[in-house]
N, C-alpha and C positions, 0 to 999 in steps of 0.2 A: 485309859481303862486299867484300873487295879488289880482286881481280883481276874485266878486263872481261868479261862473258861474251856467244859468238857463238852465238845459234841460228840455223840454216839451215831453210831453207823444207822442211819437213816431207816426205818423202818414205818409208820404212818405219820401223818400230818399231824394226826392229835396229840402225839408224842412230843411234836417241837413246840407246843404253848404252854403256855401260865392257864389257871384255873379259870379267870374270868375273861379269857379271849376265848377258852373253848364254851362257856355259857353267854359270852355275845353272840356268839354264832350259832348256838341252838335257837336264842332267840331268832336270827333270820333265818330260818328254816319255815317259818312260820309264815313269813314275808320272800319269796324269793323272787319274787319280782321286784321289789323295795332295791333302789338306787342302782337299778340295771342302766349299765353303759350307755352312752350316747353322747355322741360326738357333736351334736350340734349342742345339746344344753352345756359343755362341755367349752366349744367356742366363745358362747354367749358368756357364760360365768366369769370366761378369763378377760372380753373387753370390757363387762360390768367394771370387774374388779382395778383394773388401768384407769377408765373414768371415774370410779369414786375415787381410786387414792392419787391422780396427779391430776383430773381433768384434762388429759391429754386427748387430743385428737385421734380419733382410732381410726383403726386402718384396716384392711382386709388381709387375712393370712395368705400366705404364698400359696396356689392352685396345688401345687405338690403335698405341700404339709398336709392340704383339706383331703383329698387322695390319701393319704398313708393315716393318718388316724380313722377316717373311714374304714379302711379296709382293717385295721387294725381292733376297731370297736367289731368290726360285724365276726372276728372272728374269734374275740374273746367271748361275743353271745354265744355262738357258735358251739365251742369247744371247750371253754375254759373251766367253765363252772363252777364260780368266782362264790365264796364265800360270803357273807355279810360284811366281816374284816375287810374282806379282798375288793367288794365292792364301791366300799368307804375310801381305802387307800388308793386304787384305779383312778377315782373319781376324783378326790384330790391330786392327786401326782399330774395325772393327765392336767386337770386346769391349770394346776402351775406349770407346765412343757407349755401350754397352751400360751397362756401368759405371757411367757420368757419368750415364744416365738414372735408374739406380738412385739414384745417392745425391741426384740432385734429388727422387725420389719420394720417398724418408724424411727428406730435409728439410722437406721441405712436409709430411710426415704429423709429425713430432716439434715443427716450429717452425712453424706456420699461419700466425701473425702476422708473417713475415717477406715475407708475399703481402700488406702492408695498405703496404708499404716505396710511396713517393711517386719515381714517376720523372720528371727535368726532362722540360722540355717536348722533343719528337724534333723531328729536323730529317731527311727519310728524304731521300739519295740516289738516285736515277731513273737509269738511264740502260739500255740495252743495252749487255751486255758489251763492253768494251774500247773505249770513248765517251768516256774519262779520270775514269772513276768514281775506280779507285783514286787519282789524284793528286788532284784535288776531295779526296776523303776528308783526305786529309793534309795538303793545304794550309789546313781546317778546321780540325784538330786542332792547328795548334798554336797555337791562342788557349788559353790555360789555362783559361779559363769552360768551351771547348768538350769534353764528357764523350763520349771515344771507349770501344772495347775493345781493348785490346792481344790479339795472338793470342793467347799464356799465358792471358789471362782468358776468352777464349772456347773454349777448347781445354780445359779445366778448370773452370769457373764456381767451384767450389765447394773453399775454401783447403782442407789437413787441419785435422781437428779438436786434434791433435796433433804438436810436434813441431815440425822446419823445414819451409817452405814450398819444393820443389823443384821448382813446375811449371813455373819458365823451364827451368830445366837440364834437365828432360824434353823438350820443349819444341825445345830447342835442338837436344838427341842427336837426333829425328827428323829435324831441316831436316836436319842435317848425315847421315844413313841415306837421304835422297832425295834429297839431292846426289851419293851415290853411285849410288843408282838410276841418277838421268839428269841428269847433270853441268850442261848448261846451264839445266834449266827455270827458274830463276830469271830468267833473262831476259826470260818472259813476265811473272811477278808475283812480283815483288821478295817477300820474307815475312823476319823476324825474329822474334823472341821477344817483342820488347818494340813492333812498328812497329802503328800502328792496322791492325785488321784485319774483313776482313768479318763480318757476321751469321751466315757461313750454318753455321759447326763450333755455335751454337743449335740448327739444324732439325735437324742433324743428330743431335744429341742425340735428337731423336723419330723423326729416320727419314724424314722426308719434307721431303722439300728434291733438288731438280733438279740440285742438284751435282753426285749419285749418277748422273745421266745424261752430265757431264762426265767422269767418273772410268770408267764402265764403259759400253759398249752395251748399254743396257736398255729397248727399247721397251715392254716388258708391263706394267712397273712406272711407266714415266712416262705409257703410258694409263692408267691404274689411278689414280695420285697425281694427275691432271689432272681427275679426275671426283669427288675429294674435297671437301670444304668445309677450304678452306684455311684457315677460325676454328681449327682443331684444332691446324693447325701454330702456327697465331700466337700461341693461348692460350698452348701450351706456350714458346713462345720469349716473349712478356711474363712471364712465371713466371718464366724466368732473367735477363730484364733485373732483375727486383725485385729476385732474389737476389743478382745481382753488384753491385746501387746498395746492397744492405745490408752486403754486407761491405767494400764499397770508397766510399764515398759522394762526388761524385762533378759538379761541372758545373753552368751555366747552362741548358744544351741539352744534348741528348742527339744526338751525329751519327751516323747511322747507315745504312750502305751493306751492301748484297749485290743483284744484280743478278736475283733471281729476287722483291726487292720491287719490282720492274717489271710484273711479272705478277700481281700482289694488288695494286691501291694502294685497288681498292672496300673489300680484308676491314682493311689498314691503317686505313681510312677508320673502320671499324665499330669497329677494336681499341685506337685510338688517336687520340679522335676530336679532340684538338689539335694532329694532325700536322703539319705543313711540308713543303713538297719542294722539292728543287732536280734540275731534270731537265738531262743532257747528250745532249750533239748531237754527231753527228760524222759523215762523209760513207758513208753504210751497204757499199760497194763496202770500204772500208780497215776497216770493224771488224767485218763477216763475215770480210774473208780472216783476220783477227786472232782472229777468236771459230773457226774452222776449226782454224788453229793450235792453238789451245788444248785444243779437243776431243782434235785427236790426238795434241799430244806428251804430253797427260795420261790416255790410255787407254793408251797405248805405255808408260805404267807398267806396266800390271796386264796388256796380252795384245799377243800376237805380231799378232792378226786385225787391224789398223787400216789401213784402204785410204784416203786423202787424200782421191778422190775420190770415193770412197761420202763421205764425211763431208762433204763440200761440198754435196751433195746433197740430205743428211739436213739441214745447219741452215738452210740454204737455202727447204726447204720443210717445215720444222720449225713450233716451235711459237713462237721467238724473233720473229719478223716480224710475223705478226698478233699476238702479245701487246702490241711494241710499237706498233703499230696502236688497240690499244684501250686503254693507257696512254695514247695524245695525246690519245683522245677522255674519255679520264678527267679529264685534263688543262684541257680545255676546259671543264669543268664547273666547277672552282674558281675561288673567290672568290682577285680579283688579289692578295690580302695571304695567301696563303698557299702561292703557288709562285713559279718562278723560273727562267730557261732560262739555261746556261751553254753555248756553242760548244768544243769539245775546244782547239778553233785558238787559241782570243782565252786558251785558259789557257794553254797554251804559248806564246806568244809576248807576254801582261802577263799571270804570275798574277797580281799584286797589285792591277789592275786587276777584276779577275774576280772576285777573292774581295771588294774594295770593295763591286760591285755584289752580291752575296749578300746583304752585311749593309744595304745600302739596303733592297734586298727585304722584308726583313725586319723594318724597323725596328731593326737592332741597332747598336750604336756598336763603330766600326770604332774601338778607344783604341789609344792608345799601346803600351798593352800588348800588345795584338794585333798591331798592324804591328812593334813590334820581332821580336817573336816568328818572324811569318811572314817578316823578313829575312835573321834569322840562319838561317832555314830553307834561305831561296832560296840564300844565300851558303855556307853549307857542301856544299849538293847541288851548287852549283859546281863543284864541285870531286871529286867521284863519280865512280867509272867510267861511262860510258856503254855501257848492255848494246845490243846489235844483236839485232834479233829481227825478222827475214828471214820474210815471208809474200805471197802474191799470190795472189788470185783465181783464176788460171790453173795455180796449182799444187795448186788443190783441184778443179779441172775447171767453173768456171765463168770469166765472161766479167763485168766491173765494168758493162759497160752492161746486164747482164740482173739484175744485184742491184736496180742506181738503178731500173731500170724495175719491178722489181719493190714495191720503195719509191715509187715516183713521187711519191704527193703529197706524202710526207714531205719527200723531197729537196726538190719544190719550195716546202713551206711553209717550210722555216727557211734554201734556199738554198745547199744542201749540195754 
């Protein structure tokens, strides 16, 4: 992406479109029953779509997935109050998760053995949203040992069985269909086809993943997914780690970031019991007004209903705060050689310094090849537009001294 982009402090939904995504949606105002969710047409669509394009034998979705998009549809009817846009894009997204869950079930039922695949040792990123998880990530990834997932890989795990391989350019056409959406979001989370990208388009693959409470207001489903044994999620998302290290084989370490493994690092613990973490810090006042943001210019996709300060409110006194609450006391529990705290500050202003002390942490050699690596990186991003992405406390209806106080010890433990 070239040009710089400006996002403004969130204020209505119809603020964040182009001209004719707000008169698509007057037109479904007309229709608001037109393309409401449902999980079973939803099913159907995605083994239609398998049998027309391989003739592959279809199979039945795991009993769990059918569970977690159920509960997921009924409470997007529910609550959400999904757009025409939002309806369209649901309804695609969903068939393709649908889809992608399909053909991981008939790979594991035709190739077993591709579940015995050895994955490098992980390294799980920590942080509460918008803490500089995503730049940590990237500044990892460009040691060549270090084995990320580019979006295309996570957004498809599973190459064709035949044929050209087309899921960057698929891949691509969406960024560039939700840049039409909503012109700036990029300014929150940069994304490409090829840029290392989060975990969580895995969970989603099964359906249960906390994204789905970023993307639409759905309390019924994220009480519901919060009372689950999150093993189920994780089983399912190590099954695709196996299967994307076999067809792409892959790294020293495996680095891996989504902010809702903040929230599990006990069932990580259980699923992955050679983990690593590196946990970020950053002043809780600036990356709620920033996690606020994100909630709503990323609902303001899918529906008109997005009020700044309901949502201020909601993450506020959400589930984010005491999760990470009990992430530090998780935290406190590990043996000193197997985590590592990173300041957001100390990466912006030395990454090279920052990412040094990672690999101290770790026992890992900071080579040659690694510092070049991450030079060229720093030096080209030099030279980057710099996107503005305009958020403040006050524009979501709270006050930066009742967040820190509501953090308190955190703030005062790491001095934030």
């Amino acid at each position: 992406m070239s040009k710089t982009l400006h996002l403004q402090q969130f204020s209505t939904a119809r603020q964040t479109r182009s001209f004719s995504m707000r008169a698509l949606n007057m037109a479904g105002i007309l229709a608001p029953a037109y393309a409401r969710p449902n999980a079973t047409r939803w099913w159907a669509a995605a083994s239609e779509a398998i049998a027309s394009g391989t003739g592959a034998a279809l199979v039945e979705p795991h009993s769990d997935a059918v569970a977690a998009l159920q509960q997921l549809v009924d409470s997007i009817n529910s609550s959400a109050r999904l757009n025409l846009v939002g309806r369209f894009s649901a309804s695609d997204d969903s068939t393709r998760l649908a889809r992608n869950h399909l053909r991981i079930q008939s790979l594991i039922k035709s190739q077993p053995s591709i579940l015995d695949t050895v994955l490098p040792p992980p390294i799980f990123i920590i942080g509460m949203p918008r803490t500089g998880t995503t730049y940590l990530h990237t500044l990892l990834a460009q040691d060549p040992r270090h084995r990320t997932i580019p979006y295309w890989e996570s957004y498809e795990p599973i190459p064709p069985a035949a044929g050209p391989d087309t899921r960057i350019a698929r891949l691509d056409k969406m960024l560039r269909q939700m840049d039409q959406i909503s012109p700036n979001y990029q300014a929150i989370h940069p994304m490409t086809a090829e840029s290392p990208e989060e975990c969580v388009a895995l969970f989603m693959n099964e359906f249960r993943t906390l994204q789905f409470d970023i993307q639409y207001r759905v309390p019924e489903y994220v009480a519901w997914l919060q009372k689950q044994d999150a093993t189920i999620a994780y089983q399912g998302y190590l099954q695709q780690l196996k299967i994307i290290q076999h067809y792409r084989p892959a790294g020293e370490h495996f680095v891996l970031k989504d902010p809702a493994h903040t929230l599990n690092i006990r069932t990580i613990l259980k699923v992955f019991p050679n983990a690593k973490f590196v946990f970020t810090h950053r002043d809780p006042a600036k990356s709620l007004s920033s996690l606020c943001s994100l909630y709503s210019y990323t609902r303001a996709i899918f529906s008109d209903a997005v009020d700044a300060h309901d949502i201020g409110r909601e993450v506020l006194n959400g589930f984010w705060p005491p999760g990470w609450e009990d992430a530090m006391r998780v935290r406190d529990t590990l043996p000193a050689d197997r985590y590592c705290d990173v300041l957001q500050t100390d990466m912006r202003e030395s990454p090279v310094d920052a990412i040094r002390g990672v690999y101290a942490a770790f026992d890992m050699e900071f080579d040659e090849t690694a510092q070049n690596a991450l030079a060229n990186y720093l030096e080209q991003s030099s030279s980057a537009p710099r996107h503005r992405h305009e958020h403040s406390p006050d524009g979501f209806g709270l006050e930066a001294g009742e967040i820190r106080e509501r953090m308190q010890s955190y703030v005062d433990a790491f001095d934030l």
